[in-house]
Backbone as a printed PyTorch tensor [residue, N CA C, xyz], in Angstrom:
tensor([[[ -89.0500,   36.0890,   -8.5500],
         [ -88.2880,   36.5460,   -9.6890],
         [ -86.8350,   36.0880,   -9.5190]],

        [[ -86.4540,   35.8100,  -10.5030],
         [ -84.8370,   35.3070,  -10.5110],
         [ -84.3060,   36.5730,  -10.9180]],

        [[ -83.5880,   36.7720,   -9.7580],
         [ -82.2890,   38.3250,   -9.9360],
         [ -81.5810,   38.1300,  -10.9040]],

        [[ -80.8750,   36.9980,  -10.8970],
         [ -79.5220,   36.8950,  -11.3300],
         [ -80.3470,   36.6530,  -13.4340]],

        [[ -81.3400,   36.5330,  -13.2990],
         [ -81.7190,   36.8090,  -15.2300],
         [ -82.4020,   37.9150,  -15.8580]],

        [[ -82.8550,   38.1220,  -14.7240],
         [ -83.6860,   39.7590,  -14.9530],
         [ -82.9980,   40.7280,  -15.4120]],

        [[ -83.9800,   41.3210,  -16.5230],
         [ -83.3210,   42.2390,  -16.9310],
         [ -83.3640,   43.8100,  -16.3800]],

        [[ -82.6680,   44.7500,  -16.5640],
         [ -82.8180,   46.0290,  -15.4780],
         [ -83.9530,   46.3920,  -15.7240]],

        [[ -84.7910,   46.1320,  -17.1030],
         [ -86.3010,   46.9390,  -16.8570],
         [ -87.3270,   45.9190,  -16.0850]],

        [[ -86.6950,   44.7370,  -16.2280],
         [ -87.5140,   43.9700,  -15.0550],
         [ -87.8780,   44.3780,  -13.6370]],

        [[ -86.5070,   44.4050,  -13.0630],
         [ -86.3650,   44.8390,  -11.8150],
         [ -86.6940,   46.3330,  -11.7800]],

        [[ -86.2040,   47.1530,  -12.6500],
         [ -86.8160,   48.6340,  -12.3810],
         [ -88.4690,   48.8950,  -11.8260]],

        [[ -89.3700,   47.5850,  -12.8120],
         [ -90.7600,   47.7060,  -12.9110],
         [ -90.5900,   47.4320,  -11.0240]],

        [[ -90.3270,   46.1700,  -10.5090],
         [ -90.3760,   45.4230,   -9.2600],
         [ -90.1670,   46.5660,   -8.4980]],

        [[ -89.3920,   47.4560,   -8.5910],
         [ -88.1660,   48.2310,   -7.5040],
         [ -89.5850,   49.3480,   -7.3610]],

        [[ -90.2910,   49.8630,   -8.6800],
         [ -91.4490,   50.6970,   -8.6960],
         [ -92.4000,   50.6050,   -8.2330]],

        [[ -92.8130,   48.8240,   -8.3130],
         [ -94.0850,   48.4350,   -7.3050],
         [ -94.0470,   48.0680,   -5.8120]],

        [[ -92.2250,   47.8310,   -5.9160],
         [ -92.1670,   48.3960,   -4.3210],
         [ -92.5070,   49.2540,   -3.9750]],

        [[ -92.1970,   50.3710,   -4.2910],
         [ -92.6330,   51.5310,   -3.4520],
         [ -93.9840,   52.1840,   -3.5590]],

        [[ -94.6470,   51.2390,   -4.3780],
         [ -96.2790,   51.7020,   -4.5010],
         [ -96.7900,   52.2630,   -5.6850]],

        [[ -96.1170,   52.1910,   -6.5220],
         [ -96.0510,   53.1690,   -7.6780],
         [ -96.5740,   52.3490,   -8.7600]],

        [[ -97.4740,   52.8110,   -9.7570],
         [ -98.0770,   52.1990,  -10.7780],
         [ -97.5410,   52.2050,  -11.8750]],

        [[ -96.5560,   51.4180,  -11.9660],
         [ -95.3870,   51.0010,  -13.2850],
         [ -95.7100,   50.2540,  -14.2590]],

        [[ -95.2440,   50.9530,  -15.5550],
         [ -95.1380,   50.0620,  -16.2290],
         [ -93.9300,   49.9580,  -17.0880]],

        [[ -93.1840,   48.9510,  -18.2930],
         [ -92.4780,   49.0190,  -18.5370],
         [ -92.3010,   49.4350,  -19.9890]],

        [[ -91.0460,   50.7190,  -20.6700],
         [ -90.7580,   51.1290,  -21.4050],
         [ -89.4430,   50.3030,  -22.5020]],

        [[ -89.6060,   49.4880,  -23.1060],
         [ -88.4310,   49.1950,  -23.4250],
         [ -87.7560,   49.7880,  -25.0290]],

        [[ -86.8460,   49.7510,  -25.1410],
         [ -86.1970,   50.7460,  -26.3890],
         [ -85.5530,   50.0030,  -27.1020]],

        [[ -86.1480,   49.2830,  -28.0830],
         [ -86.0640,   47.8240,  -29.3780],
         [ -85.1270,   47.2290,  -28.2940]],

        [[ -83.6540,   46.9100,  -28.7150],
         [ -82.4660,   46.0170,  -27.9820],
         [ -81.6210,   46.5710,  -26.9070]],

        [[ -81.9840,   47.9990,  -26.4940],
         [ -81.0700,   48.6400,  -25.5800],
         [ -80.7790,   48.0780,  -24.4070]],

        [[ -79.9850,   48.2360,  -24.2780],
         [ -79.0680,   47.4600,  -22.7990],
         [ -80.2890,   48.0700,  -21.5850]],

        [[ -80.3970,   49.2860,  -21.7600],
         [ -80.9610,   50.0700,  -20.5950],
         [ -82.5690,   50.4340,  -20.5910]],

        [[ -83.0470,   50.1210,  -19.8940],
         [ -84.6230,   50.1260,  -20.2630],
         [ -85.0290,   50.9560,  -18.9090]],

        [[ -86.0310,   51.8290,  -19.0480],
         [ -86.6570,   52.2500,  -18.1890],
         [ -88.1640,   52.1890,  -17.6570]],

        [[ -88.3640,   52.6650,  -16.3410],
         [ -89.4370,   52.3350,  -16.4830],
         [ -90.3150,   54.0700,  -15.6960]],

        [[ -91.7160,   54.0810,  -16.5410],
         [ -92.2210,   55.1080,  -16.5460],
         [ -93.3060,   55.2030,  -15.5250]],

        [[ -93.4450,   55.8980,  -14.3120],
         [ -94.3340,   55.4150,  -13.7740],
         [ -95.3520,   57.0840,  -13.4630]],

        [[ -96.6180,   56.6090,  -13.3390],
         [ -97.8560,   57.4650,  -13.4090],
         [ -98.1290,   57.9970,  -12.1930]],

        [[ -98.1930,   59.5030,  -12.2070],
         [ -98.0870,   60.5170,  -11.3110],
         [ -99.3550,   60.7690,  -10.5480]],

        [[-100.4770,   60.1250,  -11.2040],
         [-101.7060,   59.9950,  -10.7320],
         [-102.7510,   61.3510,  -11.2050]],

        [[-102.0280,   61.9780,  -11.8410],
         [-102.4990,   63.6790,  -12.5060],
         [-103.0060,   63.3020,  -14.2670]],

        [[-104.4080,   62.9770,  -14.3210],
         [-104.7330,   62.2490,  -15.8070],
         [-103.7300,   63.7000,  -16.8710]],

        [[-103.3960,   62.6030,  -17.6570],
         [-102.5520,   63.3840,  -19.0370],
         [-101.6020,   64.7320,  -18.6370]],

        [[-101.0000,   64.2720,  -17.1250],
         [-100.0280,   65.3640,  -16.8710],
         [ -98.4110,   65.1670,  -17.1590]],

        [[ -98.7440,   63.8100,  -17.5870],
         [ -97.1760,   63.3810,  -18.2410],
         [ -96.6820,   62.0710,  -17.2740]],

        [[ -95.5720,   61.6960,  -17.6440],
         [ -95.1610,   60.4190,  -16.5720],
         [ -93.8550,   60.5710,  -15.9910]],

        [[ -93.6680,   60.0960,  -14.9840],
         [ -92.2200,   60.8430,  -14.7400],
         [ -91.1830,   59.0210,  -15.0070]],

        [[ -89.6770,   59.5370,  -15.4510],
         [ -89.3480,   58.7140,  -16.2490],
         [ -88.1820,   57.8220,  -15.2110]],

        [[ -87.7700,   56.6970,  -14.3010],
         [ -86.8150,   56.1400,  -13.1640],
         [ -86.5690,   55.1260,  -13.9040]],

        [[ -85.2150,   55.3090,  -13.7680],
         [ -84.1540,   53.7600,  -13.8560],
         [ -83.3210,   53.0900,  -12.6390]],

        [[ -83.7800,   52.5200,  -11.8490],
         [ -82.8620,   52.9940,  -10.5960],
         [ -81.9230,   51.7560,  -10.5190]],

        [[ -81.7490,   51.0870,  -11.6340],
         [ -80.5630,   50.2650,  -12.1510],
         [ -79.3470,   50.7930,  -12.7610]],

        [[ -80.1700,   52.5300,  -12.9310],
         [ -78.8180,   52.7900,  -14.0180],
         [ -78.3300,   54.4540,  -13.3260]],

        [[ -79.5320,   55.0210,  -12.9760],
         [ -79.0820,   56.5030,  -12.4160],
         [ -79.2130,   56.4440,  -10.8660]],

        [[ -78.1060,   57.3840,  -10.5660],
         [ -77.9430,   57.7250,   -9.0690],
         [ -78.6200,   57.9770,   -8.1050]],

        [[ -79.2640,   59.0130,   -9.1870],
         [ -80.7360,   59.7150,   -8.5590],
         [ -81.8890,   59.3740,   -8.1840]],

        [[ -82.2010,   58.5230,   -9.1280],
         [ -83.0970,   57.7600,   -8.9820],
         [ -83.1870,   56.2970,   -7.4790]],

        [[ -81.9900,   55.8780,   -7.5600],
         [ -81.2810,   54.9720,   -6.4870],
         [ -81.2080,   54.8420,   -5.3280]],

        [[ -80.2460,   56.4900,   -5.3020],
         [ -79.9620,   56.4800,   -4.2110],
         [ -81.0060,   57.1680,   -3.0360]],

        [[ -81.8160,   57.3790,   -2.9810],
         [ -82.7990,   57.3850,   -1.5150],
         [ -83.5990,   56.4310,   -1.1340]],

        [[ -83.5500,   55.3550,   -2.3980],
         [ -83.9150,   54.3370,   -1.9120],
         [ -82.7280,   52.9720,   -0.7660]],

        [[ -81.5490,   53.9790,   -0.9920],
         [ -80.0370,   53.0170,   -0.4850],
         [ -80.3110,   53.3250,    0.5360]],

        [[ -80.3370,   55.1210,    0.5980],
         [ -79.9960,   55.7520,    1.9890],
         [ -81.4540,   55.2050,    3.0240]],

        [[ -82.4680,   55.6800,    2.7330],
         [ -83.4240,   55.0220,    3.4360],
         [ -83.7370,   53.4630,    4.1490]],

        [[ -83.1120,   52.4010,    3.4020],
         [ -83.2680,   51.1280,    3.7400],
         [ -81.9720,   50.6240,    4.0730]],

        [[ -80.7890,   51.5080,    4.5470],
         [ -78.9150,   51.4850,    5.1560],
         [ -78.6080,   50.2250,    3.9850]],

        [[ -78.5920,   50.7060,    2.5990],
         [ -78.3700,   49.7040,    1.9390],
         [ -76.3560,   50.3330,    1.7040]],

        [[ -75.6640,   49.4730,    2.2550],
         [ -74.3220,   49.5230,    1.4920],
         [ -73.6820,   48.8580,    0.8410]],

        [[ -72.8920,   49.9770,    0.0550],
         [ -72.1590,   49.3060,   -1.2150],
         [ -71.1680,   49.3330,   -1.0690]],

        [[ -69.9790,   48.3180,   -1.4570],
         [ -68.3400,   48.4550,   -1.6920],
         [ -67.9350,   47.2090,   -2.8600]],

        [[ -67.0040,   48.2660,   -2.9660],
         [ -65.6230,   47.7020,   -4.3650],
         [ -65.2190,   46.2090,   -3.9360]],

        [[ -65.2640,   45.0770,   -4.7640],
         [ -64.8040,   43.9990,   -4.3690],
         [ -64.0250,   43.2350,   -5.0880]],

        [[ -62.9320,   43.1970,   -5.8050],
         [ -62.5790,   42.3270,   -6.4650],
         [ -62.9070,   42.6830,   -7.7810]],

        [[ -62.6660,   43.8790,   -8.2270],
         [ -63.7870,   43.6120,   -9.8720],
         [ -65.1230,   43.9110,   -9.8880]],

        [[ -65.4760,   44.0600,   -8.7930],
         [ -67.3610,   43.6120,   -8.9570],
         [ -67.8440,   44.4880,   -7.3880]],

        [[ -69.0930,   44.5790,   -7.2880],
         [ -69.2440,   45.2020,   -6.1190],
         [ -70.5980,   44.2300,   -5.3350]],

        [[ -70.1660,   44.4880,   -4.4000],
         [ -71.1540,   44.2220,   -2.9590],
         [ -72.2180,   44.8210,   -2.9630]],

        [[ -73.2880,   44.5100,   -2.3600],
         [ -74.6620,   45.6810,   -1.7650],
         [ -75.1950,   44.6150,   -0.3510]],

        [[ -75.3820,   45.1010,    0.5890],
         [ -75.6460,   44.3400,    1.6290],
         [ -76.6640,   45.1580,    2.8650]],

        [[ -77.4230,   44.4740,    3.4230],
         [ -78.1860,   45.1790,    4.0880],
         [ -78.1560,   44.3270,    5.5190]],

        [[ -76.9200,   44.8440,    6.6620],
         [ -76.6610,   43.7290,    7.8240],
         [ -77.9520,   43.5690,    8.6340]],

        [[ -78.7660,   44.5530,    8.7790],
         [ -80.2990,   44.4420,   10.0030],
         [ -81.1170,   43.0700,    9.3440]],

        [[ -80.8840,   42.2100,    7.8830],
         [ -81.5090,   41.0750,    7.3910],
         [ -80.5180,   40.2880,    6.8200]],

        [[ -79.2130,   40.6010,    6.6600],
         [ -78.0600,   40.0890,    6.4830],
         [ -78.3650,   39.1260,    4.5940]],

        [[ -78.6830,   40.3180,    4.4950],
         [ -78.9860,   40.2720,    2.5930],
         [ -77.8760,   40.7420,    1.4380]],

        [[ -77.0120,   40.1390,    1.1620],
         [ -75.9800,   40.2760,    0.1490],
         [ -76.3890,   39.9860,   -1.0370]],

        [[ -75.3200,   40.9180,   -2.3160],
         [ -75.6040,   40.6390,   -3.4380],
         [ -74.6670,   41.3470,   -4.2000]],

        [[ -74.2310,   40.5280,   -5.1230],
         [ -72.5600,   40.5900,   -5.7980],
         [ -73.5520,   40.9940,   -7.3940]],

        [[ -72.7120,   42.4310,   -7.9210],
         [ -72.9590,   42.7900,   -9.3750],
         [ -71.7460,   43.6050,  -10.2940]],

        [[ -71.8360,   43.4810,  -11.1360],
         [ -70.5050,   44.5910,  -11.8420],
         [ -71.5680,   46.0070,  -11.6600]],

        [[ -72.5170,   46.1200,  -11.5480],
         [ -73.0130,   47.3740,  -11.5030],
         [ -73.9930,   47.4880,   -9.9940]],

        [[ -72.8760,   48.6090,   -9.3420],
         [ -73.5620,   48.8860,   -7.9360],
         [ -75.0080,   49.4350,   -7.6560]],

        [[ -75.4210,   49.9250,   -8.1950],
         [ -76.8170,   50.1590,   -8.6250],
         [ -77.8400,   49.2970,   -8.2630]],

        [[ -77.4500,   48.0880,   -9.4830],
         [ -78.1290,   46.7580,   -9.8340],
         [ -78.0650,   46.1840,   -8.6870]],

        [[ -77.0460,   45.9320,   -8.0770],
         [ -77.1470,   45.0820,   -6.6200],
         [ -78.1080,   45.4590,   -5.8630]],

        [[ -78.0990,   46.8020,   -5.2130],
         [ -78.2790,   47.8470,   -4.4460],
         [ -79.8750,   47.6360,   -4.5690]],

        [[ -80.7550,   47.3520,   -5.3460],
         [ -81.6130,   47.2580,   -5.8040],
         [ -82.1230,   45.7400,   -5.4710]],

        [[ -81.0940,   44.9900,   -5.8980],
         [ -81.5440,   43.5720,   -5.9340],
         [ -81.5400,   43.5310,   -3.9660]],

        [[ -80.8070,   44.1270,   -3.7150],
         [ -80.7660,   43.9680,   -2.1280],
         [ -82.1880,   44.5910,   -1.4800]],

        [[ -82.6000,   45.5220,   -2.2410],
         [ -83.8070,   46.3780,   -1.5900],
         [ -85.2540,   45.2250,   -1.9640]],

        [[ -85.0080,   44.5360,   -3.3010],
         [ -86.0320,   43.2600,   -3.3810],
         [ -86.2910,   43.0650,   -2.2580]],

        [[ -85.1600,   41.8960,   -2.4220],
         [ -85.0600,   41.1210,   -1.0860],
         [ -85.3850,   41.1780,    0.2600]],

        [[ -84.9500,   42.2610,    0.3790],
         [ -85.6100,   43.1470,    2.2380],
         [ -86.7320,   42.8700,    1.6730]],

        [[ -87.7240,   43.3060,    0.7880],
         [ -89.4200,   43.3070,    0.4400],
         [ -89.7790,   41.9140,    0.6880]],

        [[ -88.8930,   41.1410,   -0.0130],
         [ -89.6500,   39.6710,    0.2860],
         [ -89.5680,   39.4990,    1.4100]],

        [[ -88.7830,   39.8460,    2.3470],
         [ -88.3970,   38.9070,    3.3440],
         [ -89.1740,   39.8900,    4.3340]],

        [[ -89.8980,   40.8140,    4.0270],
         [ -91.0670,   41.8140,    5.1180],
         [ -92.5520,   40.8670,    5.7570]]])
């Protein structure tokens, strides 16, 4: 997948099947922000709803778990993971943070 064209519900779906999860993608006509809904495994118990391009919550235990860090750079922010020495420059720390957690996957 090319990071740098993907769109956040792209990578949201990717970031979901990382972690094992049976995703699929929700998109909302032209919205900037797309989510993605993934299945709880409980038939017709509902879906629970992750953006982890756009909310914190969603994000961040996937940062803290894989020592993903972030910093302010110039305008734009960093996400880097030194144990595979995986960088990645975004205006939205999130988005990096994410694109960095790819990457560790490919490179497993």
């Amino acid at each position: 997948m090319d990071y740098e064209t993907a769109k956040d519900w792209e990578l949201n779906v990717a970031v979901a099947k990382a972690l094992g999860y049976d995703a699929m993608p929700v998109q909302f006509h032209e919205a900037a922000v797309a989510t993605v809904y993934i299945k709880n495994g409980i038939p017709r118990a509902g879906l629970n709803q992750k953006d982890f391009c756009n909310n914190p919550s969603d994000a961040w235990p996937i940062i803290v778990k894989n020592r993903i860090s972030i910093i302010a750079h110039r305008g734009s922010f960093s996400a880097y993971n030194f144990g595979q020495t995986i960088l990645y420059k975004s205006d939205n720390p999130l988005r990096a943070a994410m694109i960095v957690f790819l990457k560790m996957k490919e490179a497993e």
